[in-house]
C-alpha positions as CSV (number, residue, x, y, z in Angstrom):
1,X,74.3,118.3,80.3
2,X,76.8,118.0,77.5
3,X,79.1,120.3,78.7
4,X,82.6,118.8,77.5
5,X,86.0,120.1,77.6
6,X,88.9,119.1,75.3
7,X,92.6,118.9,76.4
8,X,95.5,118.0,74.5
9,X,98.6,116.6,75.5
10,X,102.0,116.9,73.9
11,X,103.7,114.0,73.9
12,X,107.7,113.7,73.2
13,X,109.1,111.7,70.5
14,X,110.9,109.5,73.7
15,X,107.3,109.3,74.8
16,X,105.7,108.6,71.4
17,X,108.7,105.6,71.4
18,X,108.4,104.3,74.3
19,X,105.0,104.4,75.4
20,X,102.5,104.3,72.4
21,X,105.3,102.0,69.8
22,X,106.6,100.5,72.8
23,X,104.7,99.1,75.7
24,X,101.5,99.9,74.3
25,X,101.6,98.2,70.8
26,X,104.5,95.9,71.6
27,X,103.8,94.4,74.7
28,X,99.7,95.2,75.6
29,X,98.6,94.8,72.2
30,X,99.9,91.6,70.9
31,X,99.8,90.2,74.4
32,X,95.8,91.0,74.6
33,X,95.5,89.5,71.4
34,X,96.9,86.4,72.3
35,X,100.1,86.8,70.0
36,X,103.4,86.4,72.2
37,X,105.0,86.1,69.4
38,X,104.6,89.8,68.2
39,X,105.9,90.9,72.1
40,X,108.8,93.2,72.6
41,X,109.8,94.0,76.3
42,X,112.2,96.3,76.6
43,X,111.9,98.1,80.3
44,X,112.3,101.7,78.6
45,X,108.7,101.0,77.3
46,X,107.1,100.3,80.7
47,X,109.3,103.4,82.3
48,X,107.7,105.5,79.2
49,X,104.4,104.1,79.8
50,X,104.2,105.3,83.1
51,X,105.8,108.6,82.6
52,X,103.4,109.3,79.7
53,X,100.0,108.1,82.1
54,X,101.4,110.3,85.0
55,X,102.0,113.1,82.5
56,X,98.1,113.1,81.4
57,X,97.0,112.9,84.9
58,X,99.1,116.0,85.7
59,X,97.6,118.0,82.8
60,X,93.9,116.9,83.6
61,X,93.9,117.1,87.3
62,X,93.6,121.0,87.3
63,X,91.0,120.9,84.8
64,X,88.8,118.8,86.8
65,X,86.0,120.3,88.6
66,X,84.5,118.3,91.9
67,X,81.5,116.7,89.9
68,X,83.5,115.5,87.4
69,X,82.9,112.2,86.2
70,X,86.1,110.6,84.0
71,X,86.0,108.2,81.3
72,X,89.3,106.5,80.9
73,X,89.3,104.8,77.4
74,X,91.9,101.7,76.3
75,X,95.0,100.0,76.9
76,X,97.1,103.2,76.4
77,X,95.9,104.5,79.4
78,X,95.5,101.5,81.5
79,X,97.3,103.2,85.0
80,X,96.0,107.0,84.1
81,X,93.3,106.3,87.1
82,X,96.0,105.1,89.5
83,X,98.0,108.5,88.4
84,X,94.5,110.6,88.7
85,X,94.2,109.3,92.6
86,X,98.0,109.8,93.4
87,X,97.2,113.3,92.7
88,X,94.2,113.5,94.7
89,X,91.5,113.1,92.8
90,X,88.3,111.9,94.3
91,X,85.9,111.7,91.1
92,X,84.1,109.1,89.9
93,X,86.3,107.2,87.7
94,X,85.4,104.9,85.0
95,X,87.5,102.9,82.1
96,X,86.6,100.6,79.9
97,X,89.0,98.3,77.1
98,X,88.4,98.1,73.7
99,X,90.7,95.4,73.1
100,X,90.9,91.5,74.8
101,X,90.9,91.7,78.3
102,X,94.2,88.1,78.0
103,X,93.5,85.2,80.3
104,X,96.4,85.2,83.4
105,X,98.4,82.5,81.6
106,X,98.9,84.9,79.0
107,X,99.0,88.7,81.1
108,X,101.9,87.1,83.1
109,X,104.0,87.0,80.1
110,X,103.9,91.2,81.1
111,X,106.8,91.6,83.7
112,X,104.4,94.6,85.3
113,X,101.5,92.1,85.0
114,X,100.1,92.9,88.7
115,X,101.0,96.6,88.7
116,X,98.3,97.2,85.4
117,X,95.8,95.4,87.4
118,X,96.6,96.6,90.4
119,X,95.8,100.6,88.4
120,X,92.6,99.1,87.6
121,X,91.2,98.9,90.4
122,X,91.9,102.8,91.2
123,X,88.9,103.0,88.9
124,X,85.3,102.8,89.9
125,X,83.7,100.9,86.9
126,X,86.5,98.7,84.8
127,X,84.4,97.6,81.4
128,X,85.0,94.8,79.1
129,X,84.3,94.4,75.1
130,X,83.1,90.7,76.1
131,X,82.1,88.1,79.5
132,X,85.1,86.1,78.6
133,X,87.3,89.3,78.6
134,X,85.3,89.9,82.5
135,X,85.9,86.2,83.0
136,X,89.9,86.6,82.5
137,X,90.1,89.8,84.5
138,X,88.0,87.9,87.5
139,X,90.5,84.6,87.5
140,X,93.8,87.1,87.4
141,X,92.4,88.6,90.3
142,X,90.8,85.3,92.2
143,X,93.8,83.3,91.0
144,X,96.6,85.1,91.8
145,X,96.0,88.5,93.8
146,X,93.6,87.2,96.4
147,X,90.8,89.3,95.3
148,X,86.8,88.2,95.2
149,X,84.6,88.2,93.7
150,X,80.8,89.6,95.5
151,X,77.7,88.1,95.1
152,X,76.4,91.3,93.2
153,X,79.5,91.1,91.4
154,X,82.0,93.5,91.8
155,X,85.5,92.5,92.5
156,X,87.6,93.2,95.6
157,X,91.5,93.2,95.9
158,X,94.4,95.8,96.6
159,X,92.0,97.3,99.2
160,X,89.3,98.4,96.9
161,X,86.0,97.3,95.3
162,X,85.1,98.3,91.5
163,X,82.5,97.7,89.5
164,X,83.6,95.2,86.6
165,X,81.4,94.2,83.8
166,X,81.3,93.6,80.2
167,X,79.6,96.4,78.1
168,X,79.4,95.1,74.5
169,X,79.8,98.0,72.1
170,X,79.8,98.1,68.0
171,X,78.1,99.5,65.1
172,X,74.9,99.5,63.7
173,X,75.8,97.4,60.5
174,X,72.9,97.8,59.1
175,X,73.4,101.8,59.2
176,X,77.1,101.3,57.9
177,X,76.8,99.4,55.0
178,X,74.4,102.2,53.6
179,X,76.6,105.1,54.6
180,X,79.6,103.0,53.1
């Protein structure tokens, strides 16, 4: 069934700052691409981070119906599952991250390092671009949350058990190249 609805969500220009400038492309996005140099921490960014996931959570909560099934897409939105379930939601939950999934050496250089991972596992199914971006997220959480890893390969820690695998997406070059 392809039965979709579009939201929208205002954000603030504090939000705007904070969250998408600030945490999210100073501190996730160099960090996931392995450039600490690039990385500006400034605790405002985390605090708008959160306030802008909890703030799409509230205005897609009532839209939900029970059979829902959410697809949470990229680092902007990392904790928007976490935020869903504080809410109540029960649905089937999904994300998946376009971007580097950073080994731990490098995600600890994030002062809320265990809090993002901890949201992830509020999802269901957690999908990564590549295996090594599945390989870092499974040695943060072996390594240095006490989570496991099952024989059929989902991951366990903070008292829940996702799915976690890596989903290789791109374009048909082929296809491109004669549209370009």
């Amino acid at each position: 069934q392809n039965d979709v609805t579009a939201a929208t969500v205002p954000m603030t220009e504090q939000d705007y700052e904070e969250c998408y400038l600030g945490f999210a492309n100073k501190v996730l996005w160099p960090v996931c691409h392995y450039r600490l140099d690039l990385v500006k921490f400034e605790p405002a960014y985390l605090e708008g981070y959160k306030r802008v996931n909890k703030g799409f959570a509230a205005a897609l909560a009532p839209l939900l119906r029970p059979d829902d099934l959410v697809w949470v897409h990229d680092y902007h939105l990392i904790s928007l599952g976490a935020e869903l379930r504080a809410l109540g939601a029960r649905h089937r939950l999904g994300f998946f991250l376009h971007i580097p999934f950073p080994p731990p050496e490098l995600l600890q250089a994030i002062p809320a390092h265990n809090w993002l991972v901890e949201t992830l596992f509020q999802f269901d199914v957690v999908g990564f671009q590549t295996t090594i971006d599945l390989g870092n997220f499974r040695r943060f959480v072996t390594e240095h949350v006490g989570g496991k890893v099952l024989d059929d390969g989902r991951i366990t820690a903070f008292g829940r058990t996702v799915v976690a695998r890596s989903f290789p997406i791109g374009i048909d070059v082929n296809d491109f190249a004669v549209a370009a």
